[in-house]
PDB file of N, CA, C and O in Angstrom:
ATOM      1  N   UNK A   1      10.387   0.263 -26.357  1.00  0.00           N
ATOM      2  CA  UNK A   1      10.753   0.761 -25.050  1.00  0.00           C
ATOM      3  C   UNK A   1       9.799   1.875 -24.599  1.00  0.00           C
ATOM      4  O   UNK A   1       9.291   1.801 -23.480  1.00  0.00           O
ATOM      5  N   UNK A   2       9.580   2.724 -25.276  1.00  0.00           N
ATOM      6  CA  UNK A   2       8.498   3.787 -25.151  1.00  0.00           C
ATOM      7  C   UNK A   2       7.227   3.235 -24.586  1.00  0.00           C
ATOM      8  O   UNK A   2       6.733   3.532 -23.498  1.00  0.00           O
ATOM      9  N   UNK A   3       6.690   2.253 -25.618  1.00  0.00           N
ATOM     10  CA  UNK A   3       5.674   2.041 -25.095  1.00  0.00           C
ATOM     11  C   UNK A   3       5.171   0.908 -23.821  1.00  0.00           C
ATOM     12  O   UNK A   3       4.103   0.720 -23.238  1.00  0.00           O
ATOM     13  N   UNK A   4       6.591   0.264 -23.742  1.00  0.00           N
ATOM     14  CA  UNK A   4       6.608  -0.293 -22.057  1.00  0.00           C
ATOM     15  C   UNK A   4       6.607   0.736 -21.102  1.00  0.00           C
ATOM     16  O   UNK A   4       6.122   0.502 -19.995  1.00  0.00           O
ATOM     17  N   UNK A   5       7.111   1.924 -21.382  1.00  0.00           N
ATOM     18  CA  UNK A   5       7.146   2.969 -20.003  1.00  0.00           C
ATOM     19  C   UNK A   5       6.370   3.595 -20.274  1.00  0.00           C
ATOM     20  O   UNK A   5       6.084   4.313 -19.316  1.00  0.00           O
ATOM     21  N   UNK A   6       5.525   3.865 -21.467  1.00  0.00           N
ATOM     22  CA  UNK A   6       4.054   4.492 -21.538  1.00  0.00           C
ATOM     23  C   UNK A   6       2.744   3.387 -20.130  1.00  0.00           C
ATOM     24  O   UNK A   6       1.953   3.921 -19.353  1.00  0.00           O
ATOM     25  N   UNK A   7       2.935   2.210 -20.253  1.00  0.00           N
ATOM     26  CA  UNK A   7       1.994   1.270 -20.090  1.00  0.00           C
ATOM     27  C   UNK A   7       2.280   1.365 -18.015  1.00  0.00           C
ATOM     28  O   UNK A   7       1.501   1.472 -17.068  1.00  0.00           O
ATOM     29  N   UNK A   8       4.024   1.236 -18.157  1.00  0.00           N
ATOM     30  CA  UNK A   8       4.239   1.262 -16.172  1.00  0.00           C
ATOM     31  C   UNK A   8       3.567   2.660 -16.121  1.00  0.00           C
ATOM     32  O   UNK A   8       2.639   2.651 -15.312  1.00  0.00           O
ATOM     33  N   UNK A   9       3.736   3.791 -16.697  1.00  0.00           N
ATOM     34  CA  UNK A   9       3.261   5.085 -16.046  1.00  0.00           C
ATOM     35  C   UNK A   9       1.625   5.089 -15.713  1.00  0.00           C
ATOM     36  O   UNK A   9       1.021   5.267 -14.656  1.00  0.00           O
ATOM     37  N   UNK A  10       1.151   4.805 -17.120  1.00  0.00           N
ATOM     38  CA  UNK A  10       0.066   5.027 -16.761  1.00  0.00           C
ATOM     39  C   UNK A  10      -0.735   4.056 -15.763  1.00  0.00           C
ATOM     40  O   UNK A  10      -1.497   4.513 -14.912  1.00  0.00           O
ATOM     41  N   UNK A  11      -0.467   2.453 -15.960  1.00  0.00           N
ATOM     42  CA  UNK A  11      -0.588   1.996 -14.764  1.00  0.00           C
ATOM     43  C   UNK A  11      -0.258   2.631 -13.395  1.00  0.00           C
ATOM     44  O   UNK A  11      -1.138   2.998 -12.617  1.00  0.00           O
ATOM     45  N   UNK A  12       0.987   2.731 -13.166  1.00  0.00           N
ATOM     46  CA  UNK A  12       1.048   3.510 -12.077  1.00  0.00           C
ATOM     47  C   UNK A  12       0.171   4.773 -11.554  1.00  0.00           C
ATOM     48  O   UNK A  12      -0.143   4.844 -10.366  1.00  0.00           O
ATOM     49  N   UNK A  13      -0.134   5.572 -12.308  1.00  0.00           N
ATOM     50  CA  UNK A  13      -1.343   6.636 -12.028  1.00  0.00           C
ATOM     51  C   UNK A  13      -2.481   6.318 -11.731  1.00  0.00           C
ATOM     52  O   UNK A  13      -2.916   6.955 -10.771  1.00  0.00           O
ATOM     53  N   UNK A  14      -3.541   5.173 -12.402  1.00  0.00           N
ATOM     54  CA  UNK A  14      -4.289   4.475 -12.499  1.00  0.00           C
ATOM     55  C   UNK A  14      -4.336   4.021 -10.704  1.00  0.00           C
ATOM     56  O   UNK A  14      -5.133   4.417  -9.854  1.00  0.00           O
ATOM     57  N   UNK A  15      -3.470   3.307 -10.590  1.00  0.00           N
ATOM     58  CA  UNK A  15      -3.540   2.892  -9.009  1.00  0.00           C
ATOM     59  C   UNK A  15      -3.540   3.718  -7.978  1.00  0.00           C
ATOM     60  O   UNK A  15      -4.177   3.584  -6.933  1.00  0.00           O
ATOM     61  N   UNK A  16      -2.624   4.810  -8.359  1.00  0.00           N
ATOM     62  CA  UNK A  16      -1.967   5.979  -7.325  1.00  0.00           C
ATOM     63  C   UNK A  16      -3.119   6.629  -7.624  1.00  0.00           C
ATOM     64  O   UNK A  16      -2.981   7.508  -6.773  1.00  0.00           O
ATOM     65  N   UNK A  17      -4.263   6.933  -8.213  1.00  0.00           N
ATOM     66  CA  UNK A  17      -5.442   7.828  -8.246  1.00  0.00           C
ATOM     67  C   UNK A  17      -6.715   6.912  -7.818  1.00  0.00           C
ATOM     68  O   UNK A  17      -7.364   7.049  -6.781  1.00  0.00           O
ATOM     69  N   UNK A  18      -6.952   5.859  -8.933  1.00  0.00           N
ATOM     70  CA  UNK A  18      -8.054   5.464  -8.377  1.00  0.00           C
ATOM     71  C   UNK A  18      -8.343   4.434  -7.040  1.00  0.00           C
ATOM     72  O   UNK A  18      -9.400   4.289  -6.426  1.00  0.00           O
ATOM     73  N   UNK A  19      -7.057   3.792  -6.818  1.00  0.00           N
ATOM     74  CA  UNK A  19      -7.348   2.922  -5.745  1.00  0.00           C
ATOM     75  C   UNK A  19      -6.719   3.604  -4.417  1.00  0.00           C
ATOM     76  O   UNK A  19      -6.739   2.934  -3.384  1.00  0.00           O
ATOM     77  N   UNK A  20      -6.342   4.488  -4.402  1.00  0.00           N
ATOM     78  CA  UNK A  20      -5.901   5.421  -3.348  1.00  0.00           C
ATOM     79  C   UNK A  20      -7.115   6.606  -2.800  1.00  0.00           C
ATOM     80  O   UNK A  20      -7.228   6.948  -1.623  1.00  0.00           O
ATOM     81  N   UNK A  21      -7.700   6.962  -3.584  1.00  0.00           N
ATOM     82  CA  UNK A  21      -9.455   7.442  -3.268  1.00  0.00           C
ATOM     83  C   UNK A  21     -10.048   6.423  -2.958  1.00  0.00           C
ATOM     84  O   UNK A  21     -10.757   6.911  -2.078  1.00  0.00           O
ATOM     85  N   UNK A  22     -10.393   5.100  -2.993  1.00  0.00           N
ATOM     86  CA  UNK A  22     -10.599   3.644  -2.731  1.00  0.00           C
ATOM     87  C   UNK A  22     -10.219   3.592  -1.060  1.00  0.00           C
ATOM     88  O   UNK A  22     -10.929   3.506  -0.058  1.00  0.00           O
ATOM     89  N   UNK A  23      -9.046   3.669  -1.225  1.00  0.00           N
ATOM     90  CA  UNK A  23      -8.235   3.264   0.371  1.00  0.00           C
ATOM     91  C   UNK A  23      -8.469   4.933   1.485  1.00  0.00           C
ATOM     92  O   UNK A  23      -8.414   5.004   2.713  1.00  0.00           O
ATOM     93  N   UNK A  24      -8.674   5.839   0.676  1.00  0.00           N
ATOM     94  CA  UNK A  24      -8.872   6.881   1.518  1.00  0.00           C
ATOM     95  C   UNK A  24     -10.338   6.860   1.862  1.00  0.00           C
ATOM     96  O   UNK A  24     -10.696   7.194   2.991  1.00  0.00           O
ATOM     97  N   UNK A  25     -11.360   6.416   0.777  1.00  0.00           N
ATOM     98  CA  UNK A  25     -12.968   6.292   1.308  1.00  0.00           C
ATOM     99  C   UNK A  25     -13.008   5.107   2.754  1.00  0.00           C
ATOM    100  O   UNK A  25     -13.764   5.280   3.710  1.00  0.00           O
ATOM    101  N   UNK A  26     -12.087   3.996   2.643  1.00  0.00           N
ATOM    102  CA  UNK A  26     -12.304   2.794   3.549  1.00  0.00           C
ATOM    103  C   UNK A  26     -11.916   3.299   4.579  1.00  0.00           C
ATOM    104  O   UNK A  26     -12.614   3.195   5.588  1.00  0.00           O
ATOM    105  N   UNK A  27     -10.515   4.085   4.612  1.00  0.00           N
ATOM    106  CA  UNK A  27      -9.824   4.244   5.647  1.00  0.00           C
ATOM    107  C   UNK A  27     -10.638   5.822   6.526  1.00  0.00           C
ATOM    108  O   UNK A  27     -10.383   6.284   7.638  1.00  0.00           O
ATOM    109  N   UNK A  28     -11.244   6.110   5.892  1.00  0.00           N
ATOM    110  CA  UNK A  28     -11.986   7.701   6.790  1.00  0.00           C
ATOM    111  C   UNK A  28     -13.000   7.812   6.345  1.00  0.00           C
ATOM    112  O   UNK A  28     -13.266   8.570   5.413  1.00  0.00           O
ATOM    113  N   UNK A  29     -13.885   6.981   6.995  1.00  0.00           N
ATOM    114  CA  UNK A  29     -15.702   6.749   6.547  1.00  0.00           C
ATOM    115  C   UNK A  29     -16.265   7.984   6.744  1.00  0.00           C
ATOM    116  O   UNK A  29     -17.199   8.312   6.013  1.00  0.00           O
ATOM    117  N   UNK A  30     -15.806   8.858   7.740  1.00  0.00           N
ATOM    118  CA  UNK A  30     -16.301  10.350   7.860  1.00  0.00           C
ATOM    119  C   UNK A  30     -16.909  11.303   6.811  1.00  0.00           C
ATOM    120  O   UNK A  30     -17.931  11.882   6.444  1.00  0.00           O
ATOM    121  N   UNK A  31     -15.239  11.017   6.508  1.00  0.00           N
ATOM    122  CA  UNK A  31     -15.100  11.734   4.739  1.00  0.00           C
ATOM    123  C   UNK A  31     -16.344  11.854   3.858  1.00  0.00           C
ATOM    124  O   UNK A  31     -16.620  12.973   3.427  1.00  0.00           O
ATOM    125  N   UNK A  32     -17.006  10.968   3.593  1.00  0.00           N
ATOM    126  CA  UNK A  32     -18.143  10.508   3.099  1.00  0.00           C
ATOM    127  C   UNK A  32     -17.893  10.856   1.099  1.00  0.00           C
ATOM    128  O   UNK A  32     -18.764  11.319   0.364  1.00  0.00           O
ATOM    129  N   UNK A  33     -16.629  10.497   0.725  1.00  0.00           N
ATOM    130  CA  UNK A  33     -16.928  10.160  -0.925  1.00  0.00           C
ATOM    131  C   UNK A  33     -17.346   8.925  -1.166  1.00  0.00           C
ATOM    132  O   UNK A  33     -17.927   8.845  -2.249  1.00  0.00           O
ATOM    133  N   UNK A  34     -17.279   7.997  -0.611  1.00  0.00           N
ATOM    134  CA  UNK A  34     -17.822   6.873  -1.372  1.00  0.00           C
ATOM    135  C   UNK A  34     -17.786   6.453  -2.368  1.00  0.00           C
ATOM    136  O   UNK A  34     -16.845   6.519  -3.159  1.00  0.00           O
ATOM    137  N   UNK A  35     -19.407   5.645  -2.595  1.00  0.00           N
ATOM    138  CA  UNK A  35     -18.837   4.957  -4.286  1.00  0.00           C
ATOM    139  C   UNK A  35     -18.923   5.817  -5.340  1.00  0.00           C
ATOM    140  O   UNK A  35     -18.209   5.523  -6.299  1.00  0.00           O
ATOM    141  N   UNK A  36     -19.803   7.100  -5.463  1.00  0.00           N
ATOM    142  CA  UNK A  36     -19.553   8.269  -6.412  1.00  0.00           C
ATOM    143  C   UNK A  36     -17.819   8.986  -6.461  1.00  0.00           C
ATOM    144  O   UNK A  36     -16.997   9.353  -7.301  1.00  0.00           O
ATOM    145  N   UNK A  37     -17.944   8.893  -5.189  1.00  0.00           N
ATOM    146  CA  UNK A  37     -16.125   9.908  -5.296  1.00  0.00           C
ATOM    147  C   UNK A  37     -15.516   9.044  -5.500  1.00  0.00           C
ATOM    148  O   UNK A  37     -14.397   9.553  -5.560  1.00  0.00           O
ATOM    149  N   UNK A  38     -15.314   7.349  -5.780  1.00  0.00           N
ATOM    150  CA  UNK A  38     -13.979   6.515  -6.123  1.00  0.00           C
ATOM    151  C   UNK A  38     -14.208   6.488  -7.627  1.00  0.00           C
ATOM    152  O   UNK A  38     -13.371   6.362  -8.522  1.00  0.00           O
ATOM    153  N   UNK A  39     -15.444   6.626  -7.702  1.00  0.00           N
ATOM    154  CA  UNK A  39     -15.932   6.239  -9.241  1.00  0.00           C
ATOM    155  C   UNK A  39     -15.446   7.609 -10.045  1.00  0.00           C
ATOM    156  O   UNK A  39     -14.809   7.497 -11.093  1.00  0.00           O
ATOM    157  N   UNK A  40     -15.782   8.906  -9.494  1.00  0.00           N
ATOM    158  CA  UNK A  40     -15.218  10.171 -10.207  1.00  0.00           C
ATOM    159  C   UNK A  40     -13.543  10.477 -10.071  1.00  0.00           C
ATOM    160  O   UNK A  40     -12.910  11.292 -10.742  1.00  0.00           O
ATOM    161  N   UNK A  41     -13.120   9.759  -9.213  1.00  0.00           N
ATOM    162  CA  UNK A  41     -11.457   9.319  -9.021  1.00  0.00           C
ATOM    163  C   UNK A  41     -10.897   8.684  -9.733  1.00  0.00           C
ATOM    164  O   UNK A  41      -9.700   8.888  -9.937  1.00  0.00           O
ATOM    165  N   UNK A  42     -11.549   7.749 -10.319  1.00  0.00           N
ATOM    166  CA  UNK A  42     -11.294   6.887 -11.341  1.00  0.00           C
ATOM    167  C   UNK A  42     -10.927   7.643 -12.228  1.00  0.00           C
ATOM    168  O   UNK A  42      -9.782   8.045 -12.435  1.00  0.00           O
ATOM    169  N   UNK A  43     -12.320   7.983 -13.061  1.00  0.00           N
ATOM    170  CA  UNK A  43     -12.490   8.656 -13.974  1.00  0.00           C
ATOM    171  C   UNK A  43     -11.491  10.137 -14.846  1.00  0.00           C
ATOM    172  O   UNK A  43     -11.027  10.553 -15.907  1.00  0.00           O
ATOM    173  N   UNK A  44     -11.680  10.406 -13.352  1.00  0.00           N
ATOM    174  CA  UNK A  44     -10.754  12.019 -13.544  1.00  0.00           C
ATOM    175  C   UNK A  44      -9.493  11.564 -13.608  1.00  0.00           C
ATOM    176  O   UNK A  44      -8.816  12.323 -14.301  1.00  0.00           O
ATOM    177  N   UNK A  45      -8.597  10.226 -12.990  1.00  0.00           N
ATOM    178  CA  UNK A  45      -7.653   9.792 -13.801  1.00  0.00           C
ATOM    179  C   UNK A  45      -7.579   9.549 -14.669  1.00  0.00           C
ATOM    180  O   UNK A  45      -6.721  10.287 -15.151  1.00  0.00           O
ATOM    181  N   UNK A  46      -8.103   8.599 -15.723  1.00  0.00           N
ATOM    182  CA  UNK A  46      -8.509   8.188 -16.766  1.00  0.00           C
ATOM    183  C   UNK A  46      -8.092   9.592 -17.900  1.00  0.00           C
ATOM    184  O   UNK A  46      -7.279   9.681 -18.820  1.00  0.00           O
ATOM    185  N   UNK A  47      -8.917  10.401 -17.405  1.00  0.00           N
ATOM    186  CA  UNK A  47      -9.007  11.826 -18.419  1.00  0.00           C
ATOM    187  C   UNK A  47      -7.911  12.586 -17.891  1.00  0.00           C
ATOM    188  O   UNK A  47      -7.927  13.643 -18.523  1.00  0.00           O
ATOM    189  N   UNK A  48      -7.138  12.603 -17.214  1.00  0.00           N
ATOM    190  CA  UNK A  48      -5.811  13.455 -16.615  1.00  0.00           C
ATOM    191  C   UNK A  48      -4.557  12.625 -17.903  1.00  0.00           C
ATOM    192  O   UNK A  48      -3.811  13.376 -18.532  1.00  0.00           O
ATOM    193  N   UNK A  49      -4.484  10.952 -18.156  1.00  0.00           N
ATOM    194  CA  UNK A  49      -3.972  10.705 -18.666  1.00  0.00           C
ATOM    195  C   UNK A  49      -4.203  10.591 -20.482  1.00  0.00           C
ATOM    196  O   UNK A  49      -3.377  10.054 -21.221  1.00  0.00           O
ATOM    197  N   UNK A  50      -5.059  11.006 -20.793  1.00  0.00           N
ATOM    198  CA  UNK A  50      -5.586  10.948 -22.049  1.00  0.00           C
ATOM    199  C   UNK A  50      -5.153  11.860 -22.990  1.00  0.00           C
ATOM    200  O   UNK A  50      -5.610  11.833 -24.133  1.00  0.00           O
TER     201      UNK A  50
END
């Protein structure tokens, strides 16, 4: 059981961080993070959950 709600959480973060910097680069081109800032969005999730 633990480790099914280990796997939804961190999935869930995973999406809610990196594909949400994803949808915020598409959605406000202004902004200008791009593919470095989705890629360090990623990442810095990745290591937030570790």
């Amino acid at each position: 059981m633990k480790v099914a709600l280990a796997e939804v959480l961190g999935t869930f973060w995973l999406v809610l961080g990196g594909c949400g910097s994803a949808v915020l680069a598409a959605g406000v081109p202004d902004l200008g993070i791009g593919f470095a800032g989705v890629s360090l969005a990623f990442g810095l999730t990745v290591v937030t959950m570790a």
